[in-house]
C-alpha positions in Angstrom: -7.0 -10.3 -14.8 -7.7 -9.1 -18.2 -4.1 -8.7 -20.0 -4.9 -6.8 -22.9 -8.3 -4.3 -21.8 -9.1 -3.6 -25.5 -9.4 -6.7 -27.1 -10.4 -8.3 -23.7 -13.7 -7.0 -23.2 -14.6 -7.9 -26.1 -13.9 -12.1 -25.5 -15.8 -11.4 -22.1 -18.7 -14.6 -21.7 -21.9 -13.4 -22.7 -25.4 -14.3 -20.8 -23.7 -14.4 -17.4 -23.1 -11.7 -14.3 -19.9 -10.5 -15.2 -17.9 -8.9 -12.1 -14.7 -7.3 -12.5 -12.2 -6.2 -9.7 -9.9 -3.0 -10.7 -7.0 -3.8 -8.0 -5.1 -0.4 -8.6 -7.6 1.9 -10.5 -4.9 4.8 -10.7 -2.2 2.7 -12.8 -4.9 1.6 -15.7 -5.2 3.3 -18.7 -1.6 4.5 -19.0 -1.5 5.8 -22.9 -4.6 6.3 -25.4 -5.4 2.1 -26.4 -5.0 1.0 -22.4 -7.7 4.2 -21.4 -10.2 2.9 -24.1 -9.8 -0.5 -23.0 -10.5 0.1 -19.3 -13.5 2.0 -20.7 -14.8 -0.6 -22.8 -14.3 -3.5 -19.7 -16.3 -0.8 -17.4 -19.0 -0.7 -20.1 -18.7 -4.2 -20.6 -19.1 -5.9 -16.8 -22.2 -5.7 -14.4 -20.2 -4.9 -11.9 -16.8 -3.4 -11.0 -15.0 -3.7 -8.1 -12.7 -1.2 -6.6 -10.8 -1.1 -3.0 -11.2 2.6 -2.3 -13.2 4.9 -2.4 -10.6 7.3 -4.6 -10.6 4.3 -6.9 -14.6 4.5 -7.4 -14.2 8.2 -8.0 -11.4 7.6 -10.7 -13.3 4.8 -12.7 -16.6 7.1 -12.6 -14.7 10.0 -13.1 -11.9 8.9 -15.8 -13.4 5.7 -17.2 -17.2 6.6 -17.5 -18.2 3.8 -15.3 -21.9 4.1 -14.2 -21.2 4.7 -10.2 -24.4 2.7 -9.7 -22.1 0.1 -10.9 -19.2 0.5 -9.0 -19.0 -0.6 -5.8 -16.1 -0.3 -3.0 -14.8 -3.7 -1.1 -11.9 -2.8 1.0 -9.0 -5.5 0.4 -7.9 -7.5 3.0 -4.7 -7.5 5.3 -1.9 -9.9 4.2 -2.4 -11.8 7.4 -1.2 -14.5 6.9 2.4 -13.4 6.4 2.2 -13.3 10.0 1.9 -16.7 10.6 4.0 -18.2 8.1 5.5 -21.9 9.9 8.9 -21.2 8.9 9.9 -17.3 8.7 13.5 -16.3 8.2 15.5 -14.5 10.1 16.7 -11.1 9.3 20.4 -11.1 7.8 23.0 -10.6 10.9 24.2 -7.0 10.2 20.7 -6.0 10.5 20.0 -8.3 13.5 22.9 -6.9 15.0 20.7 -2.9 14.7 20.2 -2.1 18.3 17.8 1.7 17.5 14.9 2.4 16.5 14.2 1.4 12.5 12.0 3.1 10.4 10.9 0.8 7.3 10.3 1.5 3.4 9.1 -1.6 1.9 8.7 -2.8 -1.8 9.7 -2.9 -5.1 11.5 0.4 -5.7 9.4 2.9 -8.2 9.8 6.8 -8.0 6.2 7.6 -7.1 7.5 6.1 -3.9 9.2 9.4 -3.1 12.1 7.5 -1.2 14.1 10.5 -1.9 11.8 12.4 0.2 11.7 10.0 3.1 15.8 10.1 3.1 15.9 13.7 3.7 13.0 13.1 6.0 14.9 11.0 7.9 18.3 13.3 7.9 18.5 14.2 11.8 16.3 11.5 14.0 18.5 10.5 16.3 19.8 7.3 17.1 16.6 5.9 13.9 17.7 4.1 10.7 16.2 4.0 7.4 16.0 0.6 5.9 15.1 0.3 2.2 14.3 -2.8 1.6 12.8 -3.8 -2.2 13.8 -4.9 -5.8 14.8 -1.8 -7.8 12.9 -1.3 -10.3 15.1 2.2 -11.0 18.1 3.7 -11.1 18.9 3.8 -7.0 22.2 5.2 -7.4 20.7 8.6 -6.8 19.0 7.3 -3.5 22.3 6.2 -2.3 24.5 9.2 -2.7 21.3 11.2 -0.9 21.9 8.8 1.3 25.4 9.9 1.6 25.0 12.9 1.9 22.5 13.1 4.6 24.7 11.1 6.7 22.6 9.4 9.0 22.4 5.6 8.9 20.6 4.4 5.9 20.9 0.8 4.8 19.8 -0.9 1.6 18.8 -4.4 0.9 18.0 -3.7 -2.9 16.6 -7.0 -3.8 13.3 -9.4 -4.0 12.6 -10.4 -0.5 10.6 -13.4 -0.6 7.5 -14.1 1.6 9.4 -16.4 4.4 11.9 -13.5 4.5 9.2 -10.4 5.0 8.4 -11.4 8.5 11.4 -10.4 10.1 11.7 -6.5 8.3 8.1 -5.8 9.7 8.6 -7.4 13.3 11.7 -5.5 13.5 10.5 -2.0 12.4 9.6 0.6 14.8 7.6 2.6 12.0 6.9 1.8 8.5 6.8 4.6 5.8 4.9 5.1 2.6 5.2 8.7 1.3 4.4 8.2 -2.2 3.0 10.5 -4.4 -0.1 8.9 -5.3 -1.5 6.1 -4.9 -4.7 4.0 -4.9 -4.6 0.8 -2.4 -1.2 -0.6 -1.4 0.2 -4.1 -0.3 2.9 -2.8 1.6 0.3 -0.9 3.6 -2.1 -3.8 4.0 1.4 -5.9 5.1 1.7 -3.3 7.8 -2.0 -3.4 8.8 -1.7 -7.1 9.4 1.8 -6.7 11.7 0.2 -4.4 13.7 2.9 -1.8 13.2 3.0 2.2 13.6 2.2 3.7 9.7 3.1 7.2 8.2 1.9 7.8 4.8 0.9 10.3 2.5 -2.4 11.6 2.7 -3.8 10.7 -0.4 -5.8 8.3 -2.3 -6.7 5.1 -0.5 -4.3 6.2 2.4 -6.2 9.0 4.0 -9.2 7.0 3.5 -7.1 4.3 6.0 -6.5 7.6 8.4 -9.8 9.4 8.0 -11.9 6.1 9.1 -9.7 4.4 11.5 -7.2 6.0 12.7 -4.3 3.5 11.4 -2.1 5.6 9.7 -0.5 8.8 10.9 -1.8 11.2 7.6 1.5 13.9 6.5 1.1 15.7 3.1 2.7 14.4 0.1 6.4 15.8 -1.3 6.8 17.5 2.4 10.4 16.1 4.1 9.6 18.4 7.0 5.8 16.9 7.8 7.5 13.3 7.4 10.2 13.6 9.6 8.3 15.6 12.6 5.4 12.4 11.9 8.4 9.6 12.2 10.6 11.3 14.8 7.1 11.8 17.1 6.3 8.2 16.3 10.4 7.1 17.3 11.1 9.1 20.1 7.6 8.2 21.5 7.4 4.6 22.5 4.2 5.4 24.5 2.6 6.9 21.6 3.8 4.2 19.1 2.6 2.1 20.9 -1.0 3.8 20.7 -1.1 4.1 17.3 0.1 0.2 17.0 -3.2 -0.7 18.1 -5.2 1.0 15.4 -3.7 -1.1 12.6 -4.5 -4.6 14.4 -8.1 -3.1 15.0 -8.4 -2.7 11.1 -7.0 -5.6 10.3 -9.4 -7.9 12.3 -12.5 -5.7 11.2 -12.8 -3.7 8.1 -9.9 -5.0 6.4 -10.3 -8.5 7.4 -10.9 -11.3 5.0 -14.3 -12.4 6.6 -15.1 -8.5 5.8 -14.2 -8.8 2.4 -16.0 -12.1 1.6 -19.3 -10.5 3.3 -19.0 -8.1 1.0 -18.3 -10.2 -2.0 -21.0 -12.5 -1.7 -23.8 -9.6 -0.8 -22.4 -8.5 -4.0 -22.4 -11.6 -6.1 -25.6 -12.3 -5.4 -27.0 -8.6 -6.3 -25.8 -9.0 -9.2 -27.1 -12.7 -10.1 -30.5 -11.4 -9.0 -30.5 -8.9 -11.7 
């Protein structure tokens, strides 16, 4: 993890293979010094690592990597949150939730478009919305949306540690994540690994997820109307949730796996040490 790109590249150990892993390609380079910096590390490293195939296209495409050089390793689920020995339970008001639950996860950004998933949500009867996340943004806004729509929206606005996570996933009915843009996600690889039915955005590294496996139901970015057709087929469904449930376990123990991703790694690590 280089801290500061720039000045980093430069302090990089010289006479060794040098292989660097870009975990969110579409968040570098944020102002004029952090762009030249991700340039000079691509320049700089044999090899670079990306999890998507949007995030190759971006460090070829915006960084000036040499795409011989760049080279896609999908990351793995987070399974082991599944089997953590001593999980948490969920807090007794949401215990006590007898419908169907749809699930936004994470720290709270606005590229996350929870705005658009609570008008999404405005009308699917009997469902709530859970937001469940550290702020990291003024949610007043969210909440009076919330108001407004008037359908059951709760919010557990703070850090949810890893004992705790368990309980939000086993519990949802269908996770969300219709953010704007996006490379690669934990949340989504969190959901991969519980097995559960996905709706995301199709863009970046999430149509990629849809396009080759199936494990996300794919709606278009910034549309309430696509997102709420997607979750209330999805709620109302339990058949076909439970159809698409089985896509995400698929992934999860195959091309997202961690055996997967070590294959990989070590095909590429010793590529590059050939060199």
């Amino acid at each position: 993890w280089l801290t500061l790109e720039a000045l980093d590249s430069a302090l990089l150990a010289r006479g060794v293979p040098r292989v660097f892993t870009s975990h969110n390609v579409l968040r570098r380079g944020a102002g004029r010094l952090r762009e030249e910096g991700a340039r000079r590390v691509a320049a700089a490293v044999d090899a670079v690592v990306v999890h998507t195939r949007a995030g190759a296209a971006a460090m070829t495409d915006r960084y000036g990597a040499d795409p011989a050089k760049v080279h896609v390793i999908p990351h793995g689920a987070f399974d082991y949150l599944a089997r953590q020995p001593h999980e948490a339970p969920l807090p007794p008001e949401l215990a006590a939730v007898e419908g169907p639950v749809i699930l936004s996860f994470g720290v709270l950004r606005p590229y996350k478009s929870v705005d658009v998933l609570i008008e999404a949500s405005e009308g699917i009867e009997g469902a709530e919305l859970w937001i469940v996340g550290r702020p990291w943004m003024d949610v007043e806004p969210l909440r009076a949306a919330a108001a407004r729509a008037g359908d059951p929206v709760r919010f557990v606005d703070r850090f949810v540690a890893e004992r705790e996570l368990p309980a939000y996933f086993r519990r949802a009915d269908v996770v969300a994540l219709p953010y704007r843009e996006i490379d690669q996600s934990g949340v989504l690889y969190t959901a991969l690994a519980f097995g559960k039915a996905i709706v995301a955005s199709s863009i970046g590294g999430f149509a990629e997820v849809a396009d080759d496996h199936g494990a996300l139901v794919p709606v278009p970015p910034a549309d309430p109307a696509a997102l709420r057709g997607a979750l209330s087929a999805l709620v109302s469904d339990p058949g076909a949730r439970a159809a698409q449930e089985a896509r995400p376990a698929t992934a999860a123990a195959g091309p997202y796996s961690w055996d997967e991703a070590a294959r990989l790694t070590l095909t590429l690590y010793e590529e590059v040490a050939k060199r």
